[in-house]
N, C-alpha and C positions, 0 to 999 in steps of 0.2 A: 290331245296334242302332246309332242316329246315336252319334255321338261324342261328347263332354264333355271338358271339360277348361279352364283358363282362356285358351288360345289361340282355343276356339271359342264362347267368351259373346260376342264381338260379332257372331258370325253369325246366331246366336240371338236378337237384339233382333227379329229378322225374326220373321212367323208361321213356324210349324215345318209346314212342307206334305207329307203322306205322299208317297212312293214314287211308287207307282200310279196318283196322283190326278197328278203332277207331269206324267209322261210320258204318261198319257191326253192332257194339253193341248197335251203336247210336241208327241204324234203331230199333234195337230188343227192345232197350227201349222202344222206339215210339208205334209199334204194340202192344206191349204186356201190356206196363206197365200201360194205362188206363186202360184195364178190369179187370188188378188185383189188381187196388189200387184204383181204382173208381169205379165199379160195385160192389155191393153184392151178395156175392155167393147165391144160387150156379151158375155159369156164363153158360151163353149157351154156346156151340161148336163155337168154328172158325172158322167163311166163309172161313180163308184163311191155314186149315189145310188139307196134302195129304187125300185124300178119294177120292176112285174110283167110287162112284157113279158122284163125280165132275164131274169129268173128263168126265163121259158122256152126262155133261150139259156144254159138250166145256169151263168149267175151268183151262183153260189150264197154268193158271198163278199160280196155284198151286201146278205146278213139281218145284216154285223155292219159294212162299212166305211162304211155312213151316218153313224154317229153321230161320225166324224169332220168329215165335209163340212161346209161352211157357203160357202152365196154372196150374203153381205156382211159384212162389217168390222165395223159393230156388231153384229152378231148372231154373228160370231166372238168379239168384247167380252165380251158374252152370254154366248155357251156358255164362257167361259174362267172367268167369274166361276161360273156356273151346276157347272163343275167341281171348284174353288178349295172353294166352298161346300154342297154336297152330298154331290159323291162322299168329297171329304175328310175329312165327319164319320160317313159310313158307312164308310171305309177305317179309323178309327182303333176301331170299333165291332166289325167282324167281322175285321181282321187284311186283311194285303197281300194273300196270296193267294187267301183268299174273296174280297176287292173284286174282283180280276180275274175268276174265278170267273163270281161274280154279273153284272158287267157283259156279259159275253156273254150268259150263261143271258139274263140279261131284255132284251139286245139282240131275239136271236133271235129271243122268244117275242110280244115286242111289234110285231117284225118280221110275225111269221107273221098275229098278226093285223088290223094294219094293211092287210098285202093280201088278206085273208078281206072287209074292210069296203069295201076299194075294188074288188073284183070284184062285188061285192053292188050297190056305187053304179052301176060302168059297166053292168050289166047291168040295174039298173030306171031309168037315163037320169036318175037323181036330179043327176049333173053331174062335173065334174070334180074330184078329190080331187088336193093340192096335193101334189107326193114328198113323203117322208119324209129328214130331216136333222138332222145337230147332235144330241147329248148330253139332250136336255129328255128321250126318252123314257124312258131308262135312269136319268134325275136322276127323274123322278119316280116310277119303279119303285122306288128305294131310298128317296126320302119316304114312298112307300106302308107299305115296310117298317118304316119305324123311327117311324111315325106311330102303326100299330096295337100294335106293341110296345115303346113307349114306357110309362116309369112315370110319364110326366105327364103332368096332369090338362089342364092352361091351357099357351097359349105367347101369343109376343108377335108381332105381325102386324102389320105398318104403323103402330105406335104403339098398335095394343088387345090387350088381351087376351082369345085365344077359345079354346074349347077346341081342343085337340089334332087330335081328330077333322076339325077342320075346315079344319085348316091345309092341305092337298095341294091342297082342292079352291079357297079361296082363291087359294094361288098359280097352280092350273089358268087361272083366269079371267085372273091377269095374265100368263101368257104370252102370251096376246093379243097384247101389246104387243111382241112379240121381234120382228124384221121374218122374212120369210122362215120361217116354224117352221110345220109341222103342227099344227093343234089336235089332227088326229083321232089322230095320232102319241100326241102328251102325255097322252089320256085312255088309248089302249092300257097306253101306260106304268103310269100310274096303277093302270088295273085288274089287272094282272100282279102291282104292289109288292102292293096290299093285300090280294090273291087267294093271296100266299106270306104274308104275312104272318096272314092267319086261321088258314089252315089250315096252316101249320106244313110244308110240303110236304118231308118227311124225306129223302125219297128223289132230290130233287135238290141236295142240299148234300152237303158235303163233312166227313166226320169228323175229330175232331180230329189222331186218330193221321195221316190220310193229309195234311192240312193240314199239319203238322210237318215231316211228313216231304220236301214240296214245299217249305220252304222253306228247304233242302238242295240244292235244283237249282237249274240255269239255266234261268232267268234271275232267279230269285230271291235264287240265292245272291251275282252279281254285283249286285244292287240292297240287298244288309244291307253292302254293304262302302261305300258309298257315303255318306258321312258329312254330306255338306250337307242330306241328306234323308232323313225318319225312318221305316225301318222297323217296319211293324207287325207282330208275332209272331203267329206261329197258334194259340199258347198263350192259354186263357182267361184262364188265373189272372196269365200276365204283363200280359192288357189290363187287366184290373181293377185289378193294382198300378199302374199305370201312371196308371190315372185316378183312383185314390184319390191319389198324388201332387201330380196336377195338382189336384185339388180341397182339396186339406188346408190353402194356405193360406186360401181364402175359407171355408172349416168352420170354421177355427180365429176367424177374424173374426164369424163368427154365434154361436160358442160362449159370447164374452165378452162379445158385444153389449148384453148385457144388467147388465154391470157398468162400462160406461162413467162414468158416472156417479159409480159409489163410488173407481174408481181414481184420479179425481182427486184425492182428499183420501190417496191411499198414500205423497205425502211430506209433508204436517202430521202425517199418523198414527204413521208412522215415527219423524219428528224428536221427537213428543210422549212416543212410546215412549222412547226412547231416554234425553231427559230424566228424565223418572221411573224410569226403572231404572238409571240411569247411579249410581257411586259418586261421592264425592266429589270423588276424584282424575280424572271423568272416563271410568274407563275401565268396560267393559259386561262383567257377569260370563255366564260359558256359560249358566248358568241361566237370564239375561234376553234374551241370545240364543236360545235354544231357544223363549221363549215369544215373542220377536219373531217368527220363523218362524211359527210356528203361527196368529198374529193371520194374518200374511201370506196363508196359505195358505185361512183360511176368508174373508179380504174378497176374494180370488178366484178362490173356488170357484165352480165354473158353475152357473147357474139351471136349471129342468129346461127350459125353455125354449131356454136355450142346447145343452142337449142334446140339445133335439130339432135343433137346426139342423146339427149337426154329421154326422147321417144324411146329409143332403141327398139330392138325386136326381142319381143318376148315371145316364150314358146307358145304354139297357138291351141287355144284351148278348144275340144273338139265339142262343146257345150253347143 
């Protein structure tokens, strides 16, 4: 697990960025960012971008080194943010080594059908399909995921609130906007995340015991010693504590929510007490102390309201 301690709260004012999520961008760095900031356009093709002629010179390593590639700078921008913000909230959901995991699994499978679609296109002349590149298909394999097994209802989308259901396919539309990106890529993705996520597909996940136990190895075990960046456990019960943590102080903020109002008046209430049961000489016998507590304690006792807010919705863990 990342490290703690008071020499490392000011590293910590940073977002806390998973493991896996970190060096997936790392790697895209690597790949990409020599040809776009050391070569002079205009740069040749990708050795390492999806195309089915690859594939039939047994490139087989390219149903999964796409998703590094990018050729431009902002759409490397893009896929970094697109990383930062997806992969990250699914890495902190299923644990390090499921994200890895996962991100191949739906590499591939987005892969396979990406060139199922574009043989179908070359072959009825319908036109050229653009390669495949960049993170959006596996970032939207995992919104897929966590869209349909999500315990909430509404999310917030460019400033509205829609449902849930609708968010993947919202953002589908703005990837539009990435330069360089597949569409036909993004909706693969798309249908793969929420294709695992209906139907629960048991038989390509990984169980807990063997999750565990992989993160125990290399390169796993070299990535929990590594303190700038947080390790996520394969452990259920550790992610749950872990986000009940993180979530307890804004529960505890909803909880009282609803006595704001009365706590104001808890130091006229106090000093009032305090007068009236004070002796002469001043001083508060244990007796009037015990009933000071007690006022304290029912002006702020939670409303049921505040108890409902203190459930909250935590992210749903796909265990």
């Amino acid at each position: 697990m990342a490290a703690s301690g008071p020499g490392y709260r000011s590293w910590c004012l940073c977002p806390e960025v998973p493991s896996a999520t970190f060096f997936t961008a790392l790697l895209s760095l690597l790949v990409s960012g020599p040809r776009l900031f050391l070569l002079q356009p205009p740069l040749a093709p990708s050795s390492l971008t999806l195309k089915s002629e690859a594939l039939r010179n047994w490139q087989v390593y390219r149903l999964v080194t796409y998703i590094f590639v990018y050729e431009n700078p902002i759409s490397l921008l893009c896929g970094a943010i697109i990383i930062w913000r997806f992969a990250g909230n699914f890495e902190r959901t299923v644990g390090t080594v499921r994200h890895c995991f996962f991100t191949v699994i739906f590499a591939i499978f987005s892969a396979i059908i990406f060139l199922s679609f574009e043989a179908v296109s070359s072959l009825s002349k319908l036109g050229e399909v653009e390669d495949a590149r960049g993170f959006t298909p596996v970032a939207f394999a995992m919104l897929g995921v966590t869209s349909v097994r999500s315990r909430m209802r509404r999310a917030l989308v460019f400033g509205m609130v829609v449902p849930s259901v609708l968010v993947p396919w919202l953002l589908l539309g703005a990837s539009w906007l990435i330069p360089q990106t597949s569409f036909l890529s993004n909706v693969c993705g798309l249908c793969i995340g929420l294709s695992y996520g209906l139907t629960y597909c048991y038989s390509l996940d990984l169980s807990e015991r063997v999750t565990l136990k992989l993160d125990q190895t290399f390169p796993f075990s070299l990535m929990r010693r590594i303190s700038m960046f947080k390790y996520v456990s394969g452990s259920s019960a550790e992610r749950r504590a872990a986000q009940s943590r993180r979530c307890e102080p804004l529960s505890l903020a909803r909880h009282y929510e609803g006595n704001s109002q009365a706590c104001r008046g808890c130091g006229w209430f106090t000093a009032m007490s305090v007068k009236k049961c004070g002796a002469a000489d001043g001083k508060i016998t244990d007796r009037c102390l015990l009933s000071l507590l007690d006022s304290a304690q029912l002006l702020l006792k939670p409303t049921e309201q505040g108890k409902e807010g203190i459930s909250g919705h935590l992210p749903c863990d796909s265990e």
